[in-house]
N, C-alpha and C positions, 0 to 999 in steps of 0.2 A: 640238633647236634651238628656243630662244625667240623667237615674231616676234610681233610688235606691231601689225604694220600689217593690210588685207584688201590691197594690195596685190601686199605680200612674199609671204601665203600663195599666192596664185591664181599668181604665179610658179610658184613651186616646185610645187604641185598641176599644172602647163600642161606642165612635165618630167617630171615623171610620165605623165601620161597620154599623151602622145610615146610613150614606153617603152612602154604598153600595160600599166602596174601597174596593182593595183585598191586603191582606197583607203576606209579607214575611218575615222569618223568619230563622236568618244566626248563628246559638248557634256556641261561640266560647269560647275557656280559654285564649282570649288576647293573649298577643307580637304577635300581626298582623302584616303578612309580607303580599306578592302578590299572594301568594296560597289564604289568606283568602279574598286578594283587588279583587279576581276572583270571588270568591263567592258571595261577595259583588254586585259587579258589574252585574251578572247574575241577582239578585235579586230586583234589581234597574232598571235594564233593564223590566223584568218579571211582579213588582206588583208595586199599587199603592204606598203602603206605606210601608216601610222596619226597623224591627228590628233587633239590631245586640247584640245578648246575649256575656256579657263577665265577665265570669265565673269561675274561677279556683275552680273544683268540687271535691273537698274531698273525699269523697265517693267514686271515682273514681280512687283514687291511694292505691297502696297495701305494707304495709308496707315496710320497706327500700326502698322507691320510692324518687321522686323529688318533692316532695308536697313542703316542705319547700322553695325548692330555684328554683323552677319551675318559668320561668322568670314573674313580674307583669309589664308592662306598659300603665296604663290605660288612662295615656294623650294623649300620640301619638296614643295611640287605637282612642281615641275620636276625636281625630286629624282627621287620616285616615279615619276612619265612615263619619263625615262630609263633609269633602271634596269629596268623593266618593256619598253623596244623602242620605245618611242613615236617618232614623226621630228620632227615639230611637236607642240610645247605654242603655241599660241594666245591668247594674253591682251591683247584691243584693252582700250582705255577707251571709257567709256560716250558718250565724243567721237567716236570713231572708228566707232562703231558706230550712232551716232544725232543728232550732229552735236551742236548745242549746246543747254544744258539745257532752253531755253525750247521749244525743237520738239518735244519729247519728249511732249505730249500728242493725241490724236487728232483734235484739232482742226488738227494742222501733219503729223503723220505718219502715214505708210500705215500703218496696222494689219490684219493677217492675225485674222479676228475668225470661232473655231470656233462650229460648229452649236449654236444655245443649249440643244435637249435635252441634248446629250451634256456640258454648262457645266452647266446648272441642279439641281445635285446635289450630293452631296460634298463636294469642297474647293471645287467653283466659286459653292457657295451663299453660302459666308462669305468668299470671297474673290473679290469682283465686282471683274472685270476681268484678273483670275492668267491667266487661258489665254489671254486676248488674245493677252498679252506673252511668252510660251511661246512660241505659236506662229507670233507674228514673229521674235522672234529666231531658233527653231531654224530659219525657212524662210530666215531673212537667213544663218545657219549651212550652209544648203544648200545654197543661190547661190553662195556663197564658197568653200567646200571641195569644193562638188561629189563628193560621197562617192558610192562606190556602194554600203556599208550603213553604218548608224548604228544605233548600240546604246543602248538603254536599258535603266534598271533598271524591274523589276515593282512594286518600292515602290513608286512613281509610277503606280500602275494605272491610273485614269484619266486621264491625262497619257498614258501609252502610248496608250491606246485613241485620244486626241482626235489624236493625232500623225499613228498610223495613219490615222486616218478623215482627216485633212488632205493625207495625204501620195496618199491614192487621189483623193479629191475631183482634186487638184489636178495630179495625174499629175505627180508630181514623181519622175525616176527615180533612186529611191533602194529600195534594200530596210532597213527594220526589223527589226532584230535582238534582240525582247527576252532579257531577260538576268534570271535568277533570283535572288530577296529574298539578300542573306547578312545573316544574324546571328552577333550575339556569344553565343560560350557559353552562355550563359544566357537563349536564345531574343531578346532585344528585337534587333531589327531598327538595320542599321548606319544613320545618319545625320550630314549635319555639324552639325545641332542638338544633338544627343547633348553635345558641347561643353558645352552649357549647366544639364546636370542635376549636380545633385549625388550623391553615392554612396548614399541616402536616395532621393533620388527616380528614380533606374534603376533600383534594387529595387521603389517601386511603380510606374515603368513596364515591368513584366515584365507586369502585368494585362492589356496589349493581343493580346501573343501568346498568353497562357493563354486566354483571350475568346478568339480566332481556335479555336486547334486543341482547345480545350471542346465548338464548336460543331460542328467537322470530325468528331470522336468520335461526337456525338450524331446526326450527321447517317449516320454508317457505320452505326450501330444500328438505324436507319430512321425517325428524326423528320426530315420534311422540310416540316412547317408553319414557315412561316417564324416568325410571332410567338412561339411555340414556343422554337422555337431560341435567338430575341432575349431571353425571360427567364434562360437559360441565363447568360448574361451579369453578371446583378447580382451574382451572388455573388463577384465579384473585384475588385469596386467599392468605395472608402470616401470617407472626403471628401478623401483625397488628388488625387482625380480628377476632372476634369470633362469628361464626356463630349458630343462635341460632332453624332456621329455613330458608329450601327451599322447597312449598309444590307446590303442581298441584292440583286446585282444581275448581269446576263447578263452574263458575260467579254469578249464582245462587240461586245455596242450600249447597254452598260450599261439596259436593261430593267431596269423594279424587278420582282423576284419574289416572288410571294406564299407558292410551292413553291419549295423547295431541289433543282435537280434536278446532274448531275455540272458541268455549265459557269455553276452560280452561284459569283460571288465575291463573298466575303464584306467587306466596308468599314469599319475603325472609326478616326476621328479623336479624339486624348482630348488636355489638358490637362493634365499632371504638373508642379508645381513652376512652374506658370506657361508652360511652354514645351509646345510645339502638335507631337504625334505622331502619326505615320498608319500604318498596316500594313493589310496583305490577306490573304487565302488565297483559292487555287480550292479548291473541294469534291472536285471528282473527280479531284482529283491522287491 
């Protein structure tokens, strides 16, 4: 079922929980691919009844971003939802969810604003202001569906971790469900950016996941200097790429590590073809 409203939802979520079902809840910004039919799938597996939030969140992108042309396909979203078990696909507008455009900076709306250690790193370095808006909406997400777990992907590493860490801050009773990278074939890691590369530049964005598991090899060997490791790296680099970030960090509390020990993950955000990709690995998997 397609609803539109926070009203319709919290209905039908109010029947549920009547009944004593346990509900899931999968927040996504649409052009679902099998990264997110994974999450899906987990959730469906997991709870009685599953909602799947598809969102393209505003708030969320920082000027000169891909807000505008950021891919929309909410049919075959709905498509894929149902055919995979889903009850609710959730798709408000940026109205509904934030009222009107002009309120929409922090000067008029509540903003949910993560611990700046766990922001000032990463993606949060070049993207001042990204986890605010994260984690308003997914807390504005929580309110609303009131799930008792919610899944995310690992891609999103630090996004998981800042979620976690808000979601205990704030004793918000929900459990976190992370949910494991999938890749295509060919190791690069599923995204709805991916849209954007050409067949030329997904062959050299395979450099990220060679970069991740080059490093994972050398670290089984027993090189656990981190700088070490990070040279490990150049040699899958050309000028197709621009590397924006490769960090070592606690799985955690995102600690920067100087040593590789089993609970460092590894970080790297690169530039292919213009278009901005992230992947991770833990060490001691």
């Amino acid at each position: 079922m397609l609803l539109h409203t926070i009203k319709e939802v919290r209905e039908q979520v109010k029947q549920w929980k009547k009944e004593g079902l346990t509900v899931g809840l999968v927040p996504t910004m649409g052009a679902l691919h099998n990264g997110h039919l994974s999450l899906i799938k987990k959730a469906v597996e997991k709870c009685d009844r599953v909602v799947v939030s598809v969102f393209v969140n505003p708030i969320q992108f920082c000027p000169g971003e891909d807000l505008d042309k950021y891919p929309r396909t909410l049919e075959a979203d709905q498509k894929l939802c149902e055919d995979a078990g889903v009850n609710i696909v959730f798709a408000p507008s940026p109205n509904e969810m934030y009222g009107d455009t002009q309120m929409r900076t922090n000067d008029f709306l509540t903003y949910v604003i993560p611990p700046f250690f766990y922001v000032n790193k990463l993606c949060g370095k070049s993207r001042v202001g990204h986890f605010d808006g994260v984690c308003t909406v997914v807390n504005k997400l929580f309110n609303i569906v009131q799930p008792d777990y919610a899944f995310f992907g690992q891609k999103d590493a630090q996004q998981l971790i800042i979620i976690k860490k808000m979601v205990k801050d704030l004793n918000i009773p929900v459990e976190i469900i992370p949910c494991p990278i999938v890749r295509e074939e060919s190791g690069l890691a599923l995204s709805s950016r991916n849209k954007y590369l050409s067949e030329e530049d997904k062959v050299q964005a395979l450099a990220l996941s060679k970069i991740l598991n080059n490093i994972k090899q050398c670290y089984k060997k027993g090189i656990t200097d981190v700088e070490a490791l990070k040279e490990t790296a150049y040699q899958f680099l050309n000028e197709h790429h621009d590397l924006e970030y490769l960090e070592f960090m606690n799985e955690e509390n995102l600690d920067e590590m100087k040593t590789a020990d089993n609970q460092t993950r590894v970080f790297i955000a690169c530039k292919v073809g213009g278009v901005r990709l992230i992947d991770n690995i833990l060490l001691g998997e």
